[in-house]
SESE-317961 format. One line per field, with one value per residue (C-alpha): residue number from 1; residue in one letter; y, z, x. Coordinates in steps of 0.2 Angstrom, whole numbers, plus 2048, in hexadecimal, padded with zeros to 3 digits. Layout:
! SESE-317961
nr	(NUM, ...) $
rest	(A, ...) $
c2	(Y, ...) $
c3	(Z, ...) $
c1	(X, ...) $
***
This chain:
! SESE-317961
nr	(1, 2, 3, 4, 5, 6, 7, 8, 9, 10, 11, 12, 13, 14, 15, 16, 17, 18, 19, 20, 21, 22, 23, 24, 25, 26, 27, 28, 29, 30, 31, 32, 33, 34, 35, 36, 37, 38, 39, 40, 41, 42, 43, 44, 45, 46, 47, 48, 49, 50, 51, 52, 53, 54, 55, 56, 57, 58, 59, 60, 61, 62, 63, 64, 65, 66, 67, 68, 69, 70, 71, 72, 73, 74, 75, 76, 77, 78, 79, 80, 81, 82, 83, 84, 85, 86, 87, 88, 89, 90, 91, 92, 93, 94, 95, 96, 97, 98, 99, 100, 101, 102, 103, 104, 105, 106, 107, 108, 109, 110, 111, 112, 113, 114, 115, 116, 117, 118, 119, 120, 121, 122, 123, 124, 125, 126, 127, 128, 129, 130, 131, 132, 133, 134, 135, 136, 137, 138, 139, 140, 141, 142, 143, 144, 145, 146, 147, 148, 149, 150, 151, 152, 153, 154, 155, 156, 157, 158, 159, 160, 161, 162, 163, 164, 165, 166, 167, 168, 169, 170, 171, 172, 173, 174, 175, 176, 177, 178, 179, 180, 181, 182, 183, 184, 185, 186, 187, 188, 189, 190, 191, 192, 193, 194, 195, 196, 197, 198, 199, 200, 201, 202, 203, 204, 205, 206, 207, 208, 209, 210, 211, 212, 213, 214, 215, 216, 217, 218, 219, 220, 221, 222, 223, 224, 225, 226, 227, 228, 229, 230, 231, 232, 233, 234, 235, 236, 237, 238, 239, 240, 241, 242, 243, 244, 245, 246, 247, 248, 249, 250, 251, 252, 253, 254, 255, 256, 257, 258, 259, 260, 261, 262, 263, 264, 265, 266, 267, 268, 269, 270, 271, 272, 273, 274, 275, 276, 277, 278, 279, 280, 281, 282, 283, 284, 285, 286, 287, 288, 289, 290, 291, 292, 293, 294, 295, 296, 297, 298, 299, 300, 301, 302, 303, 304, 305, 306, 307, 308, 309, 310, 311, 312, 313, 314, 315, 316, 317, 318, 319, 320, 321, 322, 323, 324, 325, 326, 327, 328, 329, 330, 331, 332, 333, 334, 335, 336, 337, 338, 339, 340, 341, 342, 343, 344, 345, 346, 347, 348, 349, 350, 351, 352, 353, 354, 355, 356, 357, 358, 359, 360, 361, 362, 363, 364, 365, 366, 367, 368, 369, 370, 371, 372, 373, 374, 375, 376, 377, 378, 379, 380, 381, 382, 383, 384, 385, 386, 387, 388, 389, 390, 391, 392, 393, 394, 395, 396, 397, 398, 399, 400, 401, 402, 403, 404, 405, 406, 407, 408, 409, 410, 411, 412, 413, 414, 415, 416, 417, 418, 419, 420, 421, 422, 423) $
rest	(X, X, X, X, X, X, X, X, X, X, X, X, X, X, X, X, X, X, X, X, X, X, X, X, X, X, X, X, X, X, X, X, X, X, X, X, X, X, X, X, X, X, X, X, X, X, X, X, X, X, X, X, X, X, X, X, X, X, X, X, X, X, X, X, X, X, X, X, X, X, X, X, X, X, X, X, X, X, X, X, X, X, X, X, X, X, X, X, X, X, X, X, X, X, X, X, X, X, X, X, X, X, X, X, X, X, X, X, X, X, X, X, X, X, X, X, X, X, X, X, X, X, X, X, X, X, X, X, X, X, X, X, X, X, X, X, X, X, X, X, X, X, X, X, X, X, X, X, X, X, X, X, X, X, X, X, X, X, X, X, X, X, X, X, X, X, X, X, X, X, X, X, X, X, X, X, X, X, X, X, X, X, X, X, X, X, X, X, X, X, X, X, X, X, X, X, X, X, X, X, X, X, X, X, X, X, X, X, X, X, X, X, X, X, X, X, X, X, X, X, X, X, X, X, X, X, X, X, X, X, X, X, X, X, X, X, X, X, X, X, X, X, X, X, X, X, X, X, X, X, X, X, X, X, X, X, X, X, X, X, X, X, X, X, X, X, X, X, X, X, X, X, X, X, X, X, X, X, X, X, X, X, X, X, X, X, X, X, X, X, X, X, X, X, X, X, X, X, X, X, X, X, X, X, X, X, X, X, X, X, X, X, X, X, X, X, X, X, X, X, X, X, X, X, X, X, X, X, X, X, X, X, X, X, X, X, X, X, X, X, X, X, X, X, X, X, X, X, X, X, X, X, X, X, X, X, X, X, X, X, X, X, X, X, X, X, X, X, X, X, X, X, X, X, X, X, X, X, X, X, X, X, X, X, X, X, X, X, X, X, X, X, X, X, X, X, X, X, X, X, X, X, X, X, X, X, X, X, X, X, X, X, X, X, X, X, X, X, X, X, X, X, X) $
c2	(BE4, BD8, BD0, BBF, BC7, BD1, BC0, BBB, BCE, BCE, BC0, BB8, BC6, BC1, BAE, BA9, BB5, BB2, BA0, BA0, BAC, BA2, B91, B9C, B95, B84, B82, B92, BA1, BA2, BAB, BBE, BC2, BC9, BCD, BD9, BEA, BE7, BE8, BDD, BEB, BE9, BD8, BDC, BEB, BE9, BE7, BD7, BCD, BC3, BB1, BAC, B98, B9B, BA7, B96, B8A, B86, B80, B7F, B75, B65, B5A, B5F, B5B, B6C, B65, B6B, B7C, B7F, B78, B85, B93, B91, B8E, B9F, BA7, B9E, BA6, BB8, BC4, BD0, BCA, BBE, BB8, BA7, BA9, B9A, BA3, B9E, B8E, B7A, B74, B62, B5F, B4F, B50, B60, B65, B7A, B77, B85, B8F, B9E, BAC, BB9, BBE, BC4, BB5, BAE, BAF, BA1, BA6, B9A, B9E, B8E, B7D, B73, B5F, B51, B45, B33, B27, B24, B1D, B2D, B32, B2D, B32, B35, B4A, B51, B63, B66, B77, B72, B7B, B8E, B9D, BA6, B9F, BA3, B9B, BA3, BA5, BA1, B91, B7D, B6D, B5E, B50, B45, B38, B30, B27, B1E, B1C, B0B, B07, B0D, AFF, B07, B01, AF0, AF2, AFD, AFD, B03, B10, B21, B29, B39, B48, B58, B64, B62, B6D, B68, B74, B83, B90, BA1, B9C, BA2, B95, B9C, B9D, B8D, B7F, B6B, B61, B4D, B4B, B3A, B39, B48, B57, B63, B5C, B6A, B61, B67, B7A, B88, B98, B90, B9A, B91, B9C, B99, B88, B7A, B6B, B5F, B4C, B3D, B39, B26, B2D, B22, B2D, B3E, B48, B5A, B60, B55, B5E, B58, B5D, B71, B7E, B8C, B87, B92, B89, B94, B99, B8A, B7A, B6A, B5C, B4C, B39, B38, B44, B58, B5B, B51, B56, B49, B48, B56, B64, B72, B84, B7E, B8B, B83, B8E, B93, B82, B7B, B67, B58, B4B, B45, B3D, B4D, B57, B4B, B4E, B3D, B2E, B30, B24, B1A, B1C, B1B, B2C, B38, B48, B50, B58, B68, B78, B73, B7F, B7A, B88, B8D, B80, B78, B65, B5C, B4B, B45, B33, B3A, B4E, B54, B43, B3F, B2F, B24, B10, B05, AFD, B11, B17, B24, B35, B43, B4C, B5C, B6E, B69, B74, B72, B81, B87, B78, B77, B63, B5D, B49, B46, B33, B34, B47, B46, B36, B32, B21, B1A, B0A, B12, B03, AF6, AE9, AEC, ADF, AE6, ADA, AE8, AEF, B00, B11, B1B, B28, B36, B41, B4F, B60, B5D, B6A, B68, B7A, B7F, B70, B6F, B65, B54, B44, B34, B29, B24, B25, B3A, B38, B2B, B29, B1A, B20, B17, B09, B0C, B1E, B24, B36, B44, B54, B52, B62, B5F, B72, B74, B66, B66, B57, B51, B40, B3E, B2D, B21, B23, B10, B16, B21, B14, B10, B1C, B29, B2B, B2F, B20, B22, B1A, B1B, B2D, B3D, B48, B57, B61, B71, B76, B6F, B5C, B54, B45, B41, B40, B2E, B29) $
c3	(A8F, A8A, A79, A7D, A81, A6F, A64, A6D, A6A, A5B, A53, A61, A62, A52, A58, A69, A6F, A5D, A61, A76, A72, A66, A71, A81, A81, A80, A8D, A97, A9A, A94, A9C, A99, A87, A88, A72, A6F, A6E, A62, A50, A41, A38, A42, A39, A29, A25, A2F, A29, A26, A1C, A0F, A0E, 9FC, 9F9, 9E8, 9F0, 9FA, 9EB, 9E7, 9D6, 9CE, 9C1, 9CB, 9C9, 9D5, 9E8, 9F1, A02, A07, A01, A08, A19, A18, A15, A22, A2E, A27, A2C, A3A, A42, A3B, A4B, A3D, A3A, A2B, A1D, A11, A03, 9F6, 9E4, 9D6, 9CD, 9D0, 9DF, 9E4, 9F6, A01, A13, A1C, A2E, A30, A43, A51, A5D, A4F, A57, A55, A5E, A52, A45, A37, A27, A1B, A0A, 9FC, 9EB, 9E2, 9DF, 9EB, 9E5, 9F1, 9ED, 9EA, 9F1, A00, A0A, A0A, A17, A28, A30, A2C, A25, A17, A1B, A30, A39, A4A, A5A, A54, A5F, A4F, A3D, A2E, A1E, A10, 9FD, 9ED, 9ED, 9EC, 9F6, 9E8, 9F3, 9E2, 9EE, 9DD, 9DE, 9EF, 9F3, 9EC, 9FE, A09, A12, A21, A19, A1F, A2C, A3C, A41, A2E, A2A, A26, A17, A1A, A1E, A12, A1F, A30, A3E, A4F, A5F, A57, A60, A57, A45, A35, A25, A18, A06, A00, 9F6, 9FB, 9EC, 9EE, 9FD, A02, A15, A1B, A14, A24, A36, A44, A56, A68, A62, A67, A5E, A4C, A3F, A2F, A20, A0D, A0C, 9FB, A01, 9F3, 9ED, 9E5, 9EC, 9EF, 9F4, A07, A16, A0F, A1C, A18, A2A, A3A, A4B, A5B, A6C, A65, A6D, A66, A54, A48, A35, A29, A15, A0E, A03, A07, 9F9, 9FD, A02, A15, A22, A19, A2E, A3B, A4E, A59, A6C, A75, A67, A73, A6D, A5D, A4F, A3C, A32, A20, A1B, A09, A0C, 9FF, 9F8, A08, A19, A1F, A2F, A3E, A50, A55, A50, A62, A71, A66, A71, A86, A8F, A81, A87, A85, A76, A7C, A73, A62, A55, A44, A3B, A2C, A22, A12, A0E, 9FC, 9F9, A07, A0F, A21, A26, A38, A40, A4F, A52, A5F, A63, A6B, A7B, A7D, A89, A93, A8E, A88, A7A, A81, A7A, A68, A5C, A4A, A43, A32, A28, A19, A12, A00, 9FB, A0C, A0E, A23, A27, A39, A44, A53, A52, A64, A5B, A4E, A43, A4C, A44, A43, A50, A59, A68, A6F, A80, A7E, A7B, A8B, A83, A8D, A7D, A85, A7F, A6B, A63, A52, A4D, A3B, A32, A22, A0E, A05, A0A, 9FF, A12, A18, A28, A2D, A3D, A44, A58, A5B, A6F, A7A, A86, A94, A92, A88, A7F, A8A, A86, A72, A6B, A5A, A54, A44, A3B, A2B, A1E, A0E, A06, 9F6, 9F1, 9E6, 9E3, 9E4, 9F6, 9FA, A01, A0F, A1E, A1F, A33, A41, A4D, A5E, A6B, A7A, A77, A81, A73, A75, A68, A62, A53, A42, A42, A32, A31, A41, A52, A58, A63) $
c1	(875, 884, 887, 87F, 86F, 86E, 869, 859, 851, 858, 850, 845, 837, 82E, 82F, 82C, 821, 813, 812, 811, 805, 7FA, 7FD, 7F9, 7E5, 7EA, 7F8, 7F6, 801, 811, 81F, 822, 826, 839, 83A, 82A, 832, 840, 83E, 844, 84F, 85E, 85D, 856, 862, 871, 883, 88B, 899, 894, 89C, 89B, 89D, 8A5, 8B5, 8B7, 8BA, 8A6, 8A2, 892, 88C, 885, 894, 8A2, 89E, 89E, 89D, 8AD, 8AC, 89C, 8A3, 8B2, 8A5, 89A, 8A9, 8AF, 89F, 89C, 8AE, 8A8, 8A9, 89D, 88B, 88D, 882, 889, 883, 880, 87B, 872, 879, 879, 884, 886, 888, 889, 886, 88A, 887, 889, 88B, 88E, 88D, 892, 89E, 894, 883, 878, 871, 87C, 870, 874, 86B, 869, 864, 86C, 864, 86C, 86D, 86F, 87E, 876, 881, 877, 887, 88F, 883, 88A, 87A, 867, 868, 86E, 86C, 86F, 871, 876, 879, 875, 86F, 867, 865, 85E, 85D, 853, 855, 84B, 854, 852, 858, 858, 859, 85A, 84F, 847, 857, 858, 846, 849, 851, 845, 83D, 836, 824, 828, 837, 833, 846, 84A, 857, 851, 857, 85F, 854, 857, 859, 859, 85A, 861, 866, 860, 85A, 851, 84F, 846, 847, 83D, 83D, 843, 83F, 841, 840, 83F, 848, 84F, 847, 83D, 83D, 841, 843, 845, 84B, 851, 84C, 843, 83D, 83C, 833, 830, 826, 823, 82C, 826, 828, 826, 828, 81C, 80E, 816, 826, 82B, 82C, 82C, 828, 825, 82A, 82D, 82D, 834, 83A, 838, 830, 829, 827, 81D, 819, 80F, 80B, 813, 80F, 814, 811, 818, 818, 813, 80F, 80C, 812, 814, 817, 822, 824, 82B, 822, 81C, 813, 812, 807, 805, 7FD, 7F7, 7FE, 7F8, 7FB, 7F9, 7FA, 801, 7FC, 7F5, 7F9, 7FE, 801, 80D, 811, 814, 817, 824, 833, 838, 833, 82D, 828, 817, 811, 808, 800, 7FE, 7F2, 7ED, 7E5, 7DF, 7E5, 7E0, 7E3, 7E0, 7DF, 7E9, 7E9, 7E2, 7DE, 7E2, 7E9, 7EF, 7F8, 800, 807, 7FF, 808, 811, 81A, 810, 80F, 802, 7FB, 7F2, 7ED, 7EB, 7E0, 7DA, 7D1, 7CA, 7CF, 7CA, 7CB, 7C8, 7C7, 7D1, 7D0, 7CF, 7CA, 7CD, 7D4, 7DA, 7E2, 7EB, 7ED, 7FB, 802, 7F9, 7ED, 7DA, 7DB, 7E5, 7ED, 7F9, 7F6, 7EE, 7FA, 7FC, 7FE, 7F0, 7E6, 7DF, 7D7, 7D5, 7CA, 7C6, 7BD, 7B6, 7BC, 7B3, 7B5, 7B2, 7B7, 7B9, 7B8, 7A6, 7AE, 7B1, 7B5, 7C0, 7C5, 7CE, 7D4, 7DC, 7D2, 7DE, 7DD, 7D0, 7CF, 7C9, 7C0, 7C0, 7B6, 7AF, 7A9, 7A2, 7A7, 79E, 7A4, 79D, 79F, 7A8, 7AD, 7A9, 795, 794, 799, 78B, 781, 78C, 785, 792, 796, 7A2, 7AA, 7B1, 7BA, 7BD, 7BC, 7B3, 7AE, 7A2, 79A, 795, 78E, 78C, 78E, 78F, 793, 789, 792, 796, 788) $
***
């Protein structure tokens, strides 16, 4: 076996083949599983050198920009022909925006451990582009620690307008990964982050485990985690407080597994907005499971634009959801930021396959069940299992019948049904 081939069995095993593995009812068989056989050890206990960022110049305290340091660190590492771990201890470091681009020299994965409370700088034109955080181009990452990402957003909120202005500029995103391929994050904390909290792109083999996610309720477009164009993504045992989506799933998001996921206030767990841009790719093999959601806007969501481009949304499961005071507990809306009128020419955007399984709690909406499909192509083989919903609003409410609407939509049920299914 030559060198290039070690990373994949070294870090790969534990990620791609969990998730084809779970996706495999909804999209079908996955191609032999390469990773099985090798163990986490020669990870886990192996030796490595240890790239400190205070022996390259760092200084905590939350005044000085470390930027530069941290760059020389990581490039230190990067170059290390031994496996290598950076390591950012316990302290206050202030940091604009840094990119820890690769390929790395060596073939086994570069751990970058963070145990300090990383603060965002808040001059918002420092940022030439929309990250804070990026790890770029990487065959084998991780990034774990006790520690936290201050995006310091409470301070540039202010100039967020995307609430009025669709072509808006997006505030950086804390951490972003992009061109990644096999990578854990685990452990850390984002505090108030400017944009999204975490972004993972054009990657493959992502684990992600015991993240907090948190910002104000009111915070703009603060994502907990935004997938797209990623394969292979696995999302479990973490808490995600924030401003918008708790997870939210974009074009081209393929074996997708979010699990044992603790989500609100927020706008709940969302496949889309998708159908907003010229030849997205499918969204395919998406699992929700187990999952519990408090006092968020909508629950398991899946949204698209009217007049889209065509693409698909197929093999998508929510199961064991547990929902308490959620505002919209399960939506399908194809008319995404269009009027009530809407005058737009229908999304042709194809939603196929949706299974929504044991999905039970309170909701403060006399309306449980909302199915706004496409009229040029209408929702196919929607599965409504188990769905057992209370009403909990305002009691001057109650009197309003509490109901399920669809349309355009093919849904079947089994079951429990509570509300009703549409008729």
């Amino acid at each position: 076996m030559n060198s290039s081939s070690k990373l994949p069995l070294l870090l790969g095993l534990f990620l791609a083949s969990f998730v084809a593995a779970e996706a495999k009812a909804l999209i079908g068989p996955s191609t032999p599983d390469p990773f099985s056989s090798i163990s986490l050890d020669s990870i886990i206990h192996r030796k490595e050198v240890v790239f400190n960022v205070l022996s390259f110049g760092a200084k905590p305290g939350g005044t000085k920009d470390n930027t530069q340091t941290f760059m020389k660190t990581w490039v230190a590492a990067c170059r290390s022909k031994q496996p290598a771990r950076v390591v950012i201890p316990s302290g206050v470091f202030l940091i604009y925006q840094i990119v820890f681009a690769g390929p790395c020299r060596n073939t086994e994965p570069i751990v970058v451990q963070i145990d300090a409370t990383l603060k965002g700088g808040d001059d918002v034109s420092q940022y030439v582009s929309a990250e804070w955080i990026l790890f770029e181009k990487i065959n084998g990452l991780i990034v774990t620690g006790r520690g936290t990402l201050d995006g310091q957003g409470s301070k540039v909120w202010k100039y967020n307008d995307c609430h009025v202005n669709q072509n808006c500029q997006k505030l950086p995103v804390s951490f972003k990964l992009n061109g990644i391929r096999h990578g854990l994050v685990k452990g850390l904390t984002s505090l108030n982050s400017k944009g999204n909290h975490m972004f993972i792109t054009n990657s493959e083999n992502i684990r992600v485990r015991k993240l907090h996610l948190i910002a104000p309720d009111d915070s703009p477009n603060t994502d907990g985690i935004h997938l797209s164009r990623s394969t292979n993504v696995r999302i479990t045992k973490s808490t995600i407080t924030t401003g918008d989506d708790c997870i939210s799933v974009g074009r081209g998001s393929m074996n997708v597994v979010i699990n044992q996921i603790k989500c609100g206030p927020g706008h709940g767990i969302s496949i889309g907005s998708l159908g907003k841009y010229p030849n997205e790719e499918d969204v395919r093999g998406i699992i929700v499971r187990n999952c519990t959601l408090f006092n968020t806007d909508n629950g398991l969501r899946i949204k698209t634009w009217a007049d889209s481009p065509p693409s698909a949304a197929v093999g998508i499961l929510f199961q064991d959801i547990n929902l308490i005071n959620v505002k919209n507990p399960i939506i399908i809306d194809q008319q995404y930021s269009c009027s009530k009128v809407c005058k737009k020419p229908p999304s042709r955007v194809r939603i196929s396959d949706v299974h929504f399984v044991n999905i039970k709690g309170t909701t403060i909406s006399p309306v449980a069940v909302k199915l706004v499909c496409s009229k040029r192509f209408p929702c196919q083989n929607i599965e409504m299992s188990n769905v057992n919903l209370k009403y909990s609003g305002r009691p001057n409410d109650k009197a309003l019948p509490f109901r399920s609407d669809c349309t355009n939509a093919k849904v079947g049920y089994r079951g429990l049904q509570f509300p009703a299914p549409c008729k």
